[in-house]
N, C-alpha and C positions, 0 to 999 in steps of 0.2 A: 933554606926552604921557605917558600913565602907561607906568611900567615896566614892568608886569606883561601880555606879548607871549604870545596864547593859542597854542595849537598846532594844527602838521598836523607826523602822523608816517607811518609806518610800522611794520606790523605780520608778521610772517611765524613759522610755524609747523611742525614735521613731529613725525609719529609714524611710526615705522618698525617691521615686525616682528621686525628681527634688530637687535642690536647691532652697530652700526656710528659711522662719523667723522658721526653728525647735524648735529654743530657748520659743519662743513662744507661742508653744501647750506644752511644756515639764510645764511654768512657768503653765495653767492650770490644766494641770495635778499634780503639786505639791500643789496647792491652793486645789484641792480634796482630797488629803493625808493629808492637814494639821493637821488634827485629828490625827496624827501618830507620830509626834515631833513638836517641835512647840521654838526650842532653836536655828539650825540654819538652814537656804537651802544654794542649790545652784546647779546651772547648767554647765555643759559643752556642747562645741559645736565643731563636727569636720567642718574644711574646708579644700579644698586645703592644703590636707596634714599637716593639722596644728590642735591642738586643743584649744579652748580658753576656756577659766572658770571663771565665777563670784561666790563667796561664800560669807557668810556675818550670822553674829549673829541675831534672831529675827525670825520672822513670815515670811512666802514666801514675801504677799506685804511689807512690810519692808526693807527688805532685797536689792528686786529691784525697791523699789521708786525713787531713785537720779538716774534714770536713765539708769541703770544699765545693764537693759535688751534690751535696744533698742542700746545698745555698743555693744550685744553680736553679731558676724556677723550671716550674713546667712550660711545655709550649710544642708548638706543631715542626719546627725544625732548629734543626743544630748541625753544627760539623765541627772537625778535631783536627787535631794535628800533631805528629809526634815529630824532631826536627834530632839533628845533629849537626856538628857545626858546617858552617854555610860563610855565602858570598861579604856574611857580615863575621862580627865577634861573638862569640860564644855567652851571650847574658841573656836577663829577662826580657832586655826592652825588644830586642831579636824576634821573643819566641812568636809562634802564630796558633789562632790564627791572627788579621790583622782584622781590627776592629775600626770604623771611623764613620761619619755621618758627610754624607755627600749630596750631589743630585738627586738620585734616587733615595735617599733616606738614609736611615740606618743599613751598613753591610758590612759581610766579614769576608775573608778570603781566606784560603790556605794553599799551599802551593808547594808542590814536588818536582823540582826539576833545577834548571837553570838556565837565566838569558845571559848570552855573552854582550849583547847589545844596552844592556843596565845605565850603562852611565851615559851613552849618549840622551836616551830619553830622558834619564832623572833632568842630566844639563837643562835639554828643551825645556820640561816643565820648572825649571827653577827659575827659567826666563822669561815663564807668564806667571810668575810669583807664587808656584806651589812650593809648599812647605813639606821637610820630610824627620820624620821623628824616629827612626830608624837606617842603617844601614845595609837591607837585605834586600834585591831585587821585587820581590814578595809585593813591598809597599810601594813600589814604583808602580808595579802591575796591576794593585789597585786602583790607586789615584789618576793612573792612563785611563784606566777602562772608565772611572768615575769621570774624569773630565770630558770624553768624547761620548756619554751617556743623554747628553738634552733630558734628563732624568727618567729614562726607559733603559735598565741593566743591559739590557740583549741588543739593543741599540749601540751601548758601549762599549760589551765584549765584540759582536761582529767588527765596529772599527776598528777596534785596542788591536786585537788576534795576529792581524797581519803586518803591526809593526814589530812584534815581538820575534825576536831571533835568537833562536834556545829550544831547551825540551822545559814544556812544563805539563801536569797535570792539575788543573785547578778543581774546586770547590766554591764556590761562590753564592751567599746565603743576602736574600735581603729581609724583610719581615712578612713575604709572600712567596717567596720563589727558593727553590734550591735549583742552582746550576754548576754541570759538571762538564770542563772542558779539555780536549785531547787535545796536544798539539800536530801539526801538519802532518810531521812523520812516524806519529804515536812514539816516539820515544820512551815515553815513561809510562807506567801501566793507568789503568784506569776503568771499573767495570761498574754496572749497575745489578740490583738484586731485588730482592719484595718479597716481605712477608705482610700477610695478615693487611691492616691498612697503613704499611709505612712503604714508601722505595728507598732505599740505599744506595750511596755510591762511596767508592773503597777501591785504593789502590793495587788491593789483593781479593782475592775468591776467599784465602782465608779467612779475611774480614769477617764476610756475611757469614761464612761457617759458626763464624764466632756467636753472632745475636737471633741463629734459625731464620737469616733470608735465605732463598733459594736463588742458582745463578739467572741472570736472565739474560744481559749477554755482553760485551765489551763493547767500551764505548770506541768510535773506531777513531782513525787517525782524522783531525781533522775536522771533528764534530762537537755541537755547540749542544746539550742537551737541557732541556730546560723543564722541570718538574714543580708545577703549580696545584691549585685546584680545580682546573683543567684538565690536569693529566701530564701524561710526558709527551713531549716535543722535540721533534730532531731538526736541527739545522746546519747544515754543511755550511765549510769556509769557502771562499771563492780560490778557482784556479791551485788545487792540491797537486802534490808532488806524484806522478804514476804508482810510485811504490811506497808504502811505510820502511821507517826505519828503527824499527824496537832497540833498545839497547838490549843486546847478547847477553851483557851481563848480568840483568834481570834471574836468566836463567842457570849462570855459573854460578852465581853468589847471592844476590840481593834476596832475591823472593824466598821464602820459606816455601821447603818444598812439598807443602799438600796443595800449595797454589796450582793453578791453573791461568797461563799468560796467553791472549789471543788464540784463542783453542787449545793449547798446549801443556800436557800436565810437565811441569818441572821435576817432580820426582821422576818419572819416568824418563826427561831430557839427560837427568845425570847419572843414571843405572846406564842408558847407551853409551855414554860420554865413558862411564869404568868398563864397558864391554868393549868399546874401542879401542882405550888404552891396553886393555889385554891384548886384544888383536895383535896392535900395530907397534907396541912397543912391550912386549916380552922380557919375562926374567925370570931366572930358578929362585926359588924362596921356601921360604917354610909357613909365609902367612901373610894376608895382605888385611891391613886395617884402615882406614880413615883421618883424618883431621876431625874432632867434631867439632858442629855436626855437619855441617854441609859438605862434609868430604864423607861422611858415612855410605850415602845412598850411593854414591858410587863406586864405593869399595866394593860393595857387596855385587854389582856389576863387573866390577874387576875380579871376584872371589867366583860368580857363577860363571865367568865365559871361559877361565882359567884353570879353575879344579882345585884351584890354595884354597887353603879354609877362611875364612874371614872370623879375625880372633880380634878383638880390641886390644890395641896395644897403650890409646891413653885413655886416662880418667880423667872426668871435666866438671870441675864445680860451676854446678846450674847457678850460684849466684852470682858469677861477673860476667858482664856484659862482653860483648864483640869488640875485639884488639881494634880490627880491622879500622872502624867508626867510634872510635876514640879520636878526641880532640887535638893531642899531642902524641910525637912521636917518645916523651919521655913517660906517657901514660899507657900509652899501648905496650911497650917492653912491661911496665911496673904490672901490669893488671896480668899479663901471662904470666908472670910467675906464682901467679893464685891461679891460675884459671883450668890448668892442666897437669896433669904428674902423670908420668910412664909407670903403668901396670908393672912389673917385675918380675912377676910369676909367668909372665905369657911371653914376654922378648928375649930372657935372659937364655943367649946361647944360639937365638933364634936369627935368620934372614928376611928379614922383613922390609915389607913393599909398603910404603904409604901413601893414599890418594890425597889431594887437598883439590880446592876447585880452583885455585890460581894461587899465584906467587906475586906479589908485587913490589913492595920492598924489600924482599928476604928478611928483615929483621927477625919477622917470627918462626918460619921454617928454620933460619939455621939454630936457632934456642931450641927448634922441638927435635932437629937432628942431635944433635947434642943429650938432649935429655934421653932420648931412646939409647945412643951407645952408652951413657953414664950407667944406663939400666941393666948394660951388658948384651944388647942387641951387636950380634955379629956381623948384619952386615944390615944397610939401610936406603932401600932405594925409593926414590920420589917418583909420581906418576902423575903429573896435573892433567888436570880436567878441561885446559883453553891453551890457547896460543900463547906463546909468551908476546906479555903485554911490554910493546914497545913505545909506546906513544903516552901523554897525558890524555885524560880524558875533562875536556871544559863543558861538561854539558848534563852533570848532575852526578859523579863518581869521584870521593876526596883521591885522586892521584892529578896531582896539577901541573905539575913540571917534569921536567926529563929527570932531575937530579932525584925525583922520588922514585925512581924505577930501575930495578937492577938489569930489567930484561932492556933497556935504552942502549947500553952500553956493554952487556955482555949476550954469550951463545948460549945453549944449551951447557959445554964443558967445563965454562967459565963460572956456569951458573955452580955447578956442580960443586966444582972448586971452593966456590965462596962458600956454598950450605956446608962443605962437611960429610957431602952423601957419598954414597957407592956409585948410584946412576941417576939422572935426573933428564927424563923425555916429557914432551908437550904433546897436547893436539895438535895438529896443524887446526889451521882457518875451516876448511870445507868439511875437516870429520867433524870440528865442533857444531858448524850449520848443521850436517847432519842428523844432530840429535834432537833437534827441534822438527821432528817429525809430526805435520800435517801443517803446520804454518805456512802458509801459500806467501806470503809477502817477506820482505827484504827486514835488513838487520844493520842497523848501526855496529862495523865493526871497526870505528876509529882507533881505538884502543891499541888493538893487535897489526891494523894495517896503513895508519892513520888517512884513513880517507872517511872526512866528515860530512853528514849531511849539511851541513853550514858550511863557507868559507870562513875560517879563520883569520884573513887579512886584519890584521890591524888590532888583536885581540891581545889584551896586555899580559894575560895571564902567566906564559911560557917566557919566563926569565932565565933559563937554565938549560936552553936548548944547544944539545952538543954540536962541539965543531963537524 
């Protein structure tokens, strides 16, 4: 398996008109992302022409327990970052945001997504003698945007934007500006909020939930926003793609589901996603339960379109983190077997239906099949919420190769076979669009059908591509 584990972060943002603890509402706002990486944060804060930054390994409160955050000063903006591992290694010098002194002064960046085109540009710039003190595309994307900046940000980002080839959601803070950047095909999420005298920008609606902003609206694919003491500013990229391409999985997996993605509530995308799977792929049982949690909301979809009762069949200690975005695959097995244990009193004897939102390396559904028959569940069928995911995804989802993915080289029966289950059905492609009801524009569904907004020509990442 290669090493090199691409990323899903988190992003969050505020510009405030008075001098105040901005560090502050940023540290809430990442404690709401937490769901998004969970290896390391960290904050920047401009002041008085200055910027300062604390980063650190672990979970946001981790991270800033010895105090950390009550060092950082006051000041009129900041932005955060919460990271799991990525196009680089998993340590501190990694984390973001990135901090460094340019053209334009003092600036930070933080960044959600991934460019598959990273090394060609670092190459270029290493050939007009820039220096890099990290290994994550992140600080490539600064130091571009910084170089073609003539010391005016927006200057910078407008040139940098269209050489970059990848999904990202940036952040980008100088000692006067907060600017927040979507890329072409909005791949990765990215919204703006306001409360009182601050604006916010945050990779989820949850965010702002988080610190009392109100929504205000998604930033769109493609747009360059710029928040000063002028106010906010919109500026489009030149010559955009007809249609956005959201990554789908936002809505299977990533986002917590009180978010709301490009108009779209997520809760609500994965109650149809369990009503469909009733639909369309039927079973006699005695009870349908979840994976938690992201398989919850649409059991209970699956429980109301179907008439089974929706019974909880696991119990989930709130203290370990997602298998899923764990760094290693000997860490992810290690942390599930703390993370869940099969209720007993509710399966034992019982036919039970379980929803997850995907499968991807089987590793952990066939441990939680298993753990359900140990419990003396009689019989155990699977019902995912997506397509089976055939393809790697290089454009901000840790599945990087063919060889990580059971659904690459198996069906549906085969799938079966390997978990241990009774029965094991998928969405197709078109039910799962489906549940993204009111979203007028298009959807990265590389994963499931591998047709990318990028060409992948020449992209090293895919070493393990079957015969």
């Amino acid at each position: 398996m290669d090493g090199e584990i691409h990323e899903e972060c988190g992003v969050f943002g505020v510009y405030s008109l008075e001098n105040r603890d901005v560090a502050n509402t940023v540290y809430y706002g990442l404690y709401a992302l937490q769901h998004r990486g969970q290896e390391s944060a960290g904050i920047a804060v401009a002041y008085a022409d200055k910027i300062m930054y604390h980063k650190g390994m672990g979970l946001v409160f981790d991270v800033f327990a010895d105090g950390s955050l009550e060092k950082l000063p006051e000041g009129d903006i900041a932005i955060g970052h919460v990271r799991y591992s990525t196009t680089g290694a998993s340590q501190l010098l990694n984390a973001q945001p990135v901090v460094f002194t340019g053209k334009c002064g003092k600036m930070a960046l933080a960044h959600n997504g991934n460019l598959i085109n990273t090394q060609q540009l670092r190459n270029e710039m290493i050939e007009n003698n820039a220096v890099f003190q990290t290994t994550i595309d992140s600080e490539v994307m600064a130091v571009f945007i910084n170089s073609l900046s003539d010391g005016d940000i927006l200057t910078g980002v407008k040139r940098a934007c269209p050489k970059f080839k990848g999904s990202y959601a940036l952040v980008i803070m100088t000692t006067d500006k907060l600017i927040a950047v979507r890329d072409p095909y909005g791949i990765r999420p990215l919204c703006i909020g306001a409360t009182g005298n601050d604006y916010i920008v945050a990779s989820e609606t949850c965010a702002l939930d988080a610190v009392g902003a109100n929504f205000v609206r998604d930033v769109k694919a493609g747009e360059i926003v710029v928040i000063d003491s002028d106010g906010v500013h919109s500026h489009m990229m030149d010559d955009l793609p007809k249609h956005s391409k959201t990554c789908i999985f936002e809505y299977v997996y990533f986002a917590r589901h009180d978010t709301f993605l490009d108009g779209v509530s997520v809760y609500e995308a994965r109650k149809e996603a369990g009503k469909l799977l009733a639909r369309y792929c039927p079973v006699e049982a005695d009870l349908v339960s979840g994976v938690p949690d992201s398989g919850n909301v649409a059991a209970r979809g699956y429980a109301e379109e179907s008439g089974i009762p929706f019974v909880e069949a696991l119990a989930k200690n709130r203290y370990v983190g997602r298998t899923f975005i764990q760094p290693s695959q000997k860490q992810r097995e290690n942390s599930l077997s703390v993370k869940m244990n099969a209720l007993r009193a509710n399966i034992r004897g019982k036919r039970v239906i379980l929803i997850d939102d995907s499968i991807v390396r089987g590793t952990t559904m066939r441990k939680i099949v298993k753990m359900l028959r140990d419990a003396g569940a009689k019989e155990v069928h699977v019902r995912v919420c997506s397509p089976i995911i055939k393809h790697p995804c290089h454009l901000g989802i840790d599945i990087q190769t063919y060889s990580q993915l059971i659904g690459a080289y198996k069906d549906e029966d085969a799938i079966c076979e390997s978990l241990g289950a009774d029965s094991v059905r998928y969405l197709t492609v078109d039910q799962l669009v489906s549940t993204c009801k009111g979203k007028s524009n298009g959807f990265c569904l590389g994963c499931f059908n591998g047709e990318y907004p990028y060409s992948l020509d020449g992209y090293r990442a895919d070493k393990f591509k079957l015969e």
